[in-house]
PAKEBA-510727 format. One record per atom (N, C-alpha, C): residue in one letter; x, y, z. Coordinates in steps of 0.001 Angstrom, whole numbers, padded with zeros to 6 digits, always signed. Atoms other than C-alpha are relative to their C-alpha. Layout:
# residues N
AXYZ/...
END
This chain:
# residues 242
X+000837-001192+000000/X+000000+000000+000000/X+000875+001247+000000/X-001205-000992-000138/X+001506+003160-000687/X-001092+001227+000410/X+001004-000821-000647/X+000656+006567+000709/X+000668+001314+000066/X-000461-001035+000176/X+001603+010278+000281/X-000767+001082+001353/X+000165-001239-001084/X+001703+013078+003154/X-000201+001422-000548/X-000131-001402+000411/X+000733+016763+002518/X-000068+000760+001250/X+000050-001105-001439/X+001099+019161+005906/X+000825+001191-000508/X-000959-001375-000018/X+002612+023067+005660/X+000973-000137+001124/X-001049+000429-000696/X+004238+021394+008683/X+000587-000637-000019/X-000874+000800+000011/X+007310+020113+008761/X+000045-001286+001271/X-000219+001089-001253/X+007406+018515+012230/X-001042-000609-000068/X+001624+000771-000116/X+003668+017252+011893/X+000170-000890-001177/X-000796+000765+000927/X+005517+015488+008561/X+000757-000990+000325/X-001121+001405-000444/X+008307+013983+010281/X-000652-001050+001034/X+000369+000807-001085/X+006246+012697+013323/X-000854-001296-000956/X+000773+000542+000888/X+003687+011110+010520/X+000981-001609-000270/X-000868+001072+001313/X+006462+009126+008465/X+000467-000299+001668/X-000687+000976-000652/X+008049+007816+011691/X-001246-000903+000768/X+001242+000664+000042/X+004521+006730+012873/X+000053-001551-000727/X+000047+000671+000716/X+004475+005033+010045/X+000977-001275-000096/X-001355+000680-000121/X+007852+003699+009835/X-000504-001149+001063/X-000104+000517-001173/X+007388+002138+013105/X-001491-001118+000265/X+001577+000969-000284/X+003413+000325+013037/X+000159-000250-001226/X+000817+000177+001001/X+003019-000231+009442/X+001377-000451-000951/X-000682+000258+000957/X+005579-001919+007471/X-000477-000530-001618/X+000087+000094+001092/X+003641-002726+004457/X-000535+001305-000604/X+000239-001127+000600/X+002979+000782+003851/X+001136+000619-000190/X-001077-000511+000730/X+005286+002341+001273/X-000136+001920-000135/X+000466-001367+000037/X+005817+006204+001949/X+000147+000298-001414/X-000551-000612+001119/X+005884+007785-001638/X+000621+001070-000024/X-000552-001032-000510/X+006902+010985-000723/X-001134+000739+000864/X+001201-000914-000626/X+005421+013813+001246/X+000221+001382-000339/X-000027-001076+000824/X+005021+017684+000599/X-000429+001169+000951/X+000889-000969-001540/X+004352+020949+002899/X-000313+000776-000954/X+000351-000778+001308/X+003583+022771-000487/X-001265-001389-000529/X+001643+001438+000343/X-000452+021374-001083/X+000308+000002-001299/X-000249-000111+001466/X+000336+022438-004800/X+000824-000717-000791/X-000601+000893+000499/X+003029+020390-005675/X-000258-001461+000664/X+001047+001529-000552/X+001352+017374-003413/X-000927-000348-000736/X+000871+000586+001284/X-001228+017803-005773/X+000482-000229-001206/X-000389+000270+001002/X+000597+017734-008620/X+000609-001627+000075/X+000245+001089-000095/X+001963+014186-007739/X-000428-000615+000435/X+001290+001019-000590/X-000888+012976-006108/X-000536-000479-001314/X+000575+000208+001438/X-002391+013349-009649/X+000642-000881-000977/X-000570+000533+000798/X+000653+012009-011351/X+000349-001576+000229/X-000808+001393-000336/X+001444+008537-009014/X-001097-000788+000516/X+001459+000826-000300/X-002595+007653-007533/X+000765-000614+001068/X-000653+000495-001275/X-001117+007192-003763/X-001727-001100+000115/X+001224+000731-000733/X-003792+004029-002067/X-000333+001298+000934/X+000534-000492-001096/X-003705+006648+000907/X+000949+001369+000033/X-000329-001318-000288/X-003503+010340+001641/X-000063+000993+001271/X-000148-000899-001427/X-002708+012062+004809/X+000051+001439-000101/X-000032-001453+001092/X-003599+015560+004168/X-000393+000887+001381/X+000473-000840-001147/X-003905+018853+006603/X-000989+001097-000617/X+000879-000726-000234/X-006697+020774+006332/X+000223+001585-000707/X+000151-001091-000473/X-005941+024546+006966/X+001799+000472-001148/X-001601+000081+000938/X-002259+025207+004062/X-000460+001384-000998/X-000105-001251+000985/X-001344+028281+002312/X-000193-000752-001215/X-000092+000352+002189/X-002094+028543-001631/X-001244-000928-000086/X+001106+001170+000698/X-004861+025406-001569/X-000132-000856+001742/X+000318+000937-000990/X-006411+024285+001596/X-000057-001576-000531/X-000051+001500+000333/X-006926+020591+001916/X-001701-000493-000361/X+001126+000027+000527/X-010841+020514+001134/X-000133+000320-001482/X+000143-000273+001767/X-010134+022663-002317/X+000883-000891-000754/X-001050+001714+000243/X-007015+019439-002768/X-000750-000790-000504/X+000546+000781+000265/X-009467+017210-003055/X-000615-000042-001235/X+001101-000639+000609/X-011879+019182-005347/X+000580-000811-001218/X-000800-000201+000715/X-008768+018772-007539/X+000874-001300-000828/X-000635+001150-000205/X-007898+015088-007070/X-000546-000419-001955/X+000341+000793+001500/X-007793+013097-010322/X-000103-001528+000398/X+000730+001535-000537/X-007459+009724-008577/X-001359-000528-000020/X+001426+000642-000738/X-010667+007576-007923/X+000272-000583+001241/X+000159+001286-001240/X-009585+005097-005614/X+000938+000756+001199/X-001074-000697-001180/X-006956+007475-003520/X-001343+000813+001334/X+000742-000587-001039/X-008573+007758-000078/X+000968+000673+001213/X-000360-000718-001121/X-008181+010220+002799/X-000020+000123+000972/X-000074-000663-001503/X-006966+010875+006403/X+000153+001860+000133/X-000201-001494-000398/X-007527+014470+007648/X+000822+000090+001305/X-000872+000186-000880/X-005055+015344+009529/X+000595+001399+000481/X+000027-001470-000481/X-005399+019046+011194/X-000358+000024+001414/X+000163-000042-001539/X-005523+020593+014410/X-001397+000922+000738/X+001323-001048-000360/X-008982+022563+013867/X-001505-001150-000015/X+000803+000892-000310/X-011593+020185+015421/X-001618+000411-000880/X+000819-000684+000522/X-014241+022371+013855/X-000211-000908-001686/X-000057+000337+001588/X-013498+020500+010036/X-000339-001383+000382/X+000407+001400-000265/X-014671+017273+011494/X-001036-000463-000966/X+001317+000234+000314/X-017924+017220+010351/X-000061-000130-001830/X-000268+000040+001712/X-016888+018479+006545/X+000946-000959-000350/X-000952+000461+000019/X-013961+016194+006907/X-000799-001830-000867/X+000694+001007+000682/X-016525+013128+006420/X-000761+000356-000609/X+001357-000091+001259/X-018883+014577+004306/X+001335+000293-001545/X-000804-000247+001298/X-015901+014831+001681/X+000197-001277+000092/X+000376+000974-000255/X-016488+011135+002587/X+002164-000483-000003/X-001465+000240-000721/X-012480+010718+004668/X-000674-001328+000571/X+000699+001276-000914/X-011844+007263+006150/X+000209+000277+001321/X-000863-000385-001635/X-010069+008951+009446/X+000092+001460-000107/X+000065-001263-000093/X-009967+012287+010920/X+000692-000272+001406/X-001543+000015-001529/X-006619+012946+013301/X-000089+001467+000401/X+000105-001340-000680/X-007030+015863+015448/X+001437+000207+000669/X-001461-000479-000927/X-003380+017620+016518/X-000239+000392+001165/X-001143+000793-000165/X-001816+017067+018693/X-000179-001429+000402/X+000449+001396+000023/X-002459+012961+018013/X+001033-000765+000732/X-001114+001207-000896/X-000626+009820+020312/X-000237-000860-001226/X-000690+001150+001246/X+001002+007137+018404/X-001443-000789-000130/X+000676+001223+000155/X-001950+004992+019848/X-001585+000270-000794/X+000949-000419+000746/X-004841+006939+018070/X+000379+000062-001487/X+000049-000565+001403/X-003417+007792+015024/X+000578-001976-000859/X+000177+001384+000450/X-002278+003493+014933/X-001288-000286-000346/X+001069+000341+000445/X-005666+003105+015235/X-000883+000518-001319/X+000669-001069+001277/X-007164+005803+012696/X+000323-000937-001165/X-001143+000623+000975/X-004502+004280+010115/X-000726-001449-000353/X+000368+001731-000027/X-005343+000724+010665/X-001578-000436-000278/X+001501+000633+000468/X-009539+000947+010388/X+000147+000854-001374/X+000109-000833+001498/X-008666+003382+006929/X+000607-001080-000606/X-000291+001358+001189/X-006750+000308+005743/X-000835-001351+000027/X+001126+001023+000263/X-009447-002042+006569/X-001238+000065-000524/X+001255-000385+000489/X-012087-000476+005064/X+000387+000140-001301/X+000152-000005+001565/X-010466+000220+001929/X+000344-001681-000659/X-000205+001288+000102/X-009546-003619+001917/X-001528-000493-000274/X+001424+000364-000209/X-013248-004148+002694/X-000702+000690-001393/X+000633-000274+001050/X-014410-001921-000302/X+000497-000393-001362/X-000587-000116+001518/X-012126-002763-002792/X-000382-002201+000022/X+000363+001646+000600/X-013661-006966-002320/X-001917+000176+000137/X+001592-000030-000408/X-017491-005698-001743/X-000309+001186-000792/X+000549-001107+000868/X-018139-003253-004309/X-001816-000074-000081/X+001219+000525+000158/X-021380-005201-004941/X-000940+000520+001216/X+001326-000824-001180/X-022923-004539-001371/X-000234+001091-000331/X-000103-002065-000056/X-021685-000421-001690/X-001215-000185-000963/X+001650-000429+000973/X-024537-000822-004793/X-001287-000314+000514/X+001372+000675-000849/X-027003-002705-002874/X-000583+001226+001039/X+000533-000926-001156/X-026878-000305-000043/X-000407+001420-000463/X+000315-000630+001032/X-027133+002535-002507/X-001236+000224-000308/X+001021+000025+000160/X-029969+001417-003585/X-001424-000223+000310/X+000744+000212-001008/X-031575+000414-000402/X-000565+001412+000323/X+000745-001182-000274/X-031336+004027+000463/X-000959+000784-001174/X+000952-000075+000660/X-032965+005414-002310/X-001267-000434-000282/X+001091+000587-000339/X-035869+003151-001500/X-000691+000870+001209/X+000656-000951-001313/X-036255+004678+001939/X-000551+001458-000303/X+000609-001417+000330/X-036199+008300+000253/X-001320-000223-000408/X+001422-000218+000303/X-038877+007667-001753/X-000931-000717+000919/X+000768+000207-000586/X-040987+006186+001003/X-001309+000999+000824/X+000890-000684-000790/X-043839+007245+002353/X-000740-000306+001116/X+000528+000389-000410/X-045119+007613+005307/X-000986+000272+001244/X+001430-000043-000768/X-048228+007457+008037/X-000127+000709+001361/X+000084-000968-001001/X-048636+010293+010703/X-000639-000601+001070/X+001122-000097-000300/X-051033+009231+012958/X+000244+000769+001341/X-000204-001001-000816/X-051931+011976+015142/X-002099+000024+000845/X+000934+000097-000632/X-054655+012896+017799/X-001609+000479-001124/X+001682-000771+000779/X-057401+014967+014791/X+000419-001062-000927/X+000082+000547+001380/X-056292+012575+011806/X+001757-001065-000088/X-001438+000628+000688/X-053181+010515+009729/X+000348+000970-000778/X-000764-000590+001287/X-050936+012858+007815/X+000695-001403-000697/X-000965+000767+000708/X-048782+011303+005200/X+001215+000662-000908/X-000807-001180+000671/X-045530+012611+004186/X+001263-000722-000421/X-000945+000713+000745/X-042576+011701+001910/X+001010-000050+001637/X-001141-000116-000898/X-039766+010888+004671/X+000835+001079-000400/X-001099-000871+000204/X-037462+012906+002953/X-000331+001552+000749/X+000691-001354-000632/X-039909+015890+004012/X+000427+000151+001523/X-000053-000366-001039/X-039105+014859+007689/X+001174+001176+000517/X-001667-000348-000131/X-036235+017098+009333/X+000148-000659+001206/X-000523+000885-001269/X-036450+015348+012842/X-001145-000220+000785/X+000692+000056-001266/X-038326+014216+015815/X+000099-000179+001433/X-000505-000458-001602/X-038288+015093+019337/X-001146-000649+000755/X+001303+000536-000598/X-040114+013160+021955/X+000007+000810+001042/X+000537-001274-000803/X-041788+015520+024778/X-001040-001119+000579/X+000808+000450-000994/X-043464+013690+027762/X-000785-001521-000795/X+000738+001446+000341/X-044214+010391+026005/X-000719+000240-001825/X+000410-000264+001164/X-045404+012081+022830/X+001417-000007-000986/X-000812-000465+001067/X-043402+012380+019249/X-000519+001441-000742/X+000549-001139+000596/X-043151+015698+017762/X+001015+000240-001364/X-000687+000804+001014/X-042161+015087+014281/X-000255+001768-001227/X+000125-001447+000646/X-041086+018558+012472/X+000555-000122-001643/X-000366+000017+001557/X-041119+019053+008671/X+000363+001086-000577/X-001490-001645+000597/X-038866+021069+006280/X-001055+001331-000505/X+000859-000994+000535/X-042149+023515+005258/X-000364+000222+001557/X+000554-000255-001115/X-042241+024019+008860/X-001123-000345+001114/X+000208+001065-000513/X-044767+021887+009772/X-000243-000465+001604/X-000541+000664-000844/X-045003+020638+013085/X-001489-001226+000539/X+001376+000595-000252/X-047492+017486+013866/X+000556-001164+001437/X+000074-000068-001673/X-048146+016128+017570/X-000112-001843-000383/X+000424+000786+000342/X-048154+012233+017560/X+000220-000921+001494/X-000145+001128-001122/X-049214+009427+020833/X+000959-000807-000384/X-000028+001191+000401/X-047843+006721+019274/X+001781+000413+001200/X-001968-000156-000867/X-043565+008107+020598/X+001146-000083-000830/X-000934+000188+001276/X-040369+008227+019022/X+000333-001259-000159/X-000426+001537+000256/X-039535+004615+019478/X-001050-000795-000874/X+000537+000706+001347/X-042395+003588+017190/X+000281+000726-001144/X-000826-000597+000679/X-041215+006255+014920/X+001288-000490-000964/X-001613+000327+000505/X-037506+004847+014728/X+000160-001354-000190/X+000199+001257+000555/X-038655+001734+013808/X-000593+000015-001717/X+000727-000390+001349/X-039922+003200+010414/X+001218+000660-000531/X-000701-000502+001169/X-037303+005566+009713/X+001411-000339+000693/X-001124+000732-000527/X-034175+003814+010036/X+001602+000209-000457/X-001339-000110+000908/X-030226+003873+009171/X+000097-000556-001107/X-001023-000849+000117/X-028751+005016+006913/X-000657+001677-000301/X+000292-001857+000231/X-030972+008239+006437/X-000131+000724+001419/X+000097-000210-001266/X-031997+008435+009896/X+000658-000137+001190/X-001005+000403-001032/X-030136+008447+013100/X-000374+000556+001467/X+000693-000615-001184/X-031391+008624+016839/X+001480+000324+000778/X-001281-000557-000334/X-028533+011004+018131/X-000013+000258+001312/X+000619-000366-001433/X-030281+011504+021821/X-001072-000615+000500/X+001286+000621-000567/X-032796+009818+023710/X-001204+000296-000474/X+001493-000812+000067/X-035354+012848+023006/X+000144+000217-001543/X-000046-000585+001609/X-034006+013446+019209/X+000493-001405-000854/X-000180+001083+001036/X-034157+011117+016096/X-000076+001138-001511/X-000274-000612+000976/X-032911+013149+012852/X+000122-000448-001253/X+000193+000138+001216/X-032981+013286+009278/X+001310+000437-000473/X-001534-000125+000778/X-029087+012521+008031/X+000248+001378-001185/X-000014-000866+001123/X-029667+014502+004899/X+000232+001394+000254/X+000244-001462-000438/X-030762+017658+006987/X+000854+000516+000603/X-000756-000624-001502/X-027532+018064+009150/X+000830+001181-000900/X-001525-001050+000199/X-025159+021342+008359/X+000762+000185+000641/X-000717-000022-001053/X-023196+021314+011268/X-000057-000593+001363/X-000290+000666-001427/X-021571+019821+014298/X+001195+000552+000562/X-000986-000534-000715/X-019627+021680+016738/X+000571-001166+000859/X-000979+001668-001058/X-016946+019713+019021/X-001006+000135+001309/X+000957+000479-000864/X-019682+020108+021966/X-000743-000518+000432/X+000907+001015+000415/X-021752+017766+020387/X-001861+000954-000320/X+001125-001448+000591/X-024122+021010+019066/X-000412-000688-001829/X+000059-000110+001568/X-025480+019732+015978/X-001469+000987-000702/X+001117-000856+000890/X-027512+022275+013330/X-000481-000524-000798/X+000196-000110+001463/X-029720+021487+010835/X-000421+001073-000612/X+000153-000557+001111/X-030512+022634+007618/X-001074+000908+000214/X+001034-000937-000501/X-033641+024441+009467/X+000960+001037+000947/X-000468-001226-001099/X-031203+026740+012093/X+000264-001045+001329/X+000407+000806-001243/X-032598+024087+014558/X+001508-000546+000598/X-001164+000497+000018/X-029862+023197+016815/X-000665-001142+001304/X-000145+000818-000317/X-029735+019474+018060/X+001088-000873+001184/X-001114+000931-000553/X-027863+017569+021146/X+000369-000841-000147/X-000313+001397+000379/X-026068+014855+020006/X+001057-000757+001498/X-000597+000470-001085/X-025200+012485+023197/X+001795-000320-000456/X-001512-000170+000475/X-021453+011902+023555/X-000158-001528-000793/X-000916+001370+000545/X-021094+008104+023049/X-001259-000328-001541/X+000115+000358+001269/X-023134+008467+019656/X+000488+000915-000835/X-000508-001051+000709/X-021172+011275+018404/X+000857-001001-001056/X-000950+000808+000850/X-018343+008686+016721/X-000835-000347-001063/X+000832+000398+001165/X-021050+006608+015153/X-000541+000857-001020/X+000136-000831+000511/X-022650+009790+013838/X+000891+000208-001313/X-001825-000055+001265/X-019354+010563+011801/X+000277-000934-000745/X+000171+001133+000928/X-019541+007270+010594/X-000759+000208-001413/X+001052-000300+001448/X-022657+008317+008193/X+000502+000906-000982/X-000296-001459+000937/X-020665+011344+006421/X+001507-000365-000550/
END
């Protein structure tokens, strides 16, 4: 497996490659680069398996890098010290996200599930289509309100989230919307399920599609303003979906 470094830092470079050096002997460094511009230029020219890239770099951050990539199969570790790029970090769909200043024993680990996953995609292509096309099933679904005056019925995609309140579900839609329902969120989250949906809090079950932000406090916004608590120990999984 081979694998190319880009950081404006030098020492956040050398610590990397001896990392490496030291856990990972079948990984071949190709070179590395503190200039994103000429990183991109042979990123483009040699198709590294794996890219360790920082974020925040004079001339070409590491988000507009990507934009830029010519590879297909070259996947990415983010590897910056602004916790804030987390969230965009997987929605540019990264297999690892290393927050500075990283220990050997996190960034072994980071390293090690980014090479098992691309191991895992590059013999299961077939599921990645299946699941694909699972979700696109769920979008277009529709489905059954039932509330204290009547049943609404509404595309899922319409949902943006639901909040349960004293035993009730209160299930808010992107036209603003808001409809009152006995039934609770746990019969709810049996309907709208992963991978669009994700119950991020006891009281909140959200609509993947709808998120724009997640602060490191576990503050997440959606696409309405609305801002969401996401408990700690499902914050990881969360990050998983993006």
């Amino acid at each position: 497996m081979t694998i190319v470094i880009i950081d404006d830092n030098l020492s956040d470079i050398q610590y990397c490659k001896e990392l490496l050096h030291k856990n990972f002997n079948t990984i071949t460094i190709l070179d590395c680069f503190s200039d994103a511009i000429e990183g991109l230029r042979f990123v483009n020219e040699n198709y590294p398996d794996l890219l360790i890239l920082d974020v925040k770099m004079p001339d070409l951050n590491g988000f507009d890098l990507l934009h830029r990539l010519k590879s297909t199969h070259t996947e990415v570790i983010f590897y910056t010290s602004h916790a804030e790029f987390s969230l965009d970090a997987y929605r540019h769909l990264a297999l690892g996200f290393l927050l500075k200043p990283v220990n050997e024993a996190e960034f072994v680990s980071i390293v090690t599930k980014a090479i098992q996953r691309m191991e895992i995609g590059k013999k299961d292509d077939t599921t990645t289509d299946e699941n694909h096309l699972s979700l696109q099933v769920q979008e277009n679904k529709i489905i059954a309100i039932p509330t204290l005056g009547c049943t609404y019925f509404s595309q899922v995609t319409d949902i943006v989230r639901l909040e349960s309140v004293d035993g009730y579900a209160k299930i808010h839609l992107v036209d603003g919307n808001i409809h009152v329902s006995s039934y609770g969120i746990k019969f709810f989250e049996k309907l709208l399920t992963e991978p669009l949906f994700f119950r991020v809090h006891k009281s909140h079950l959200i609509n993947l599609g709808r998120v724009k932000k997640l602060f490191p406090d576990g503050t997440l916004v959606m696409d309405t303003g609305e801002r969401i608590p996401v408990s700690r120990r499902k914050r990881a999984k969360l990050l998983e979906f993006f």
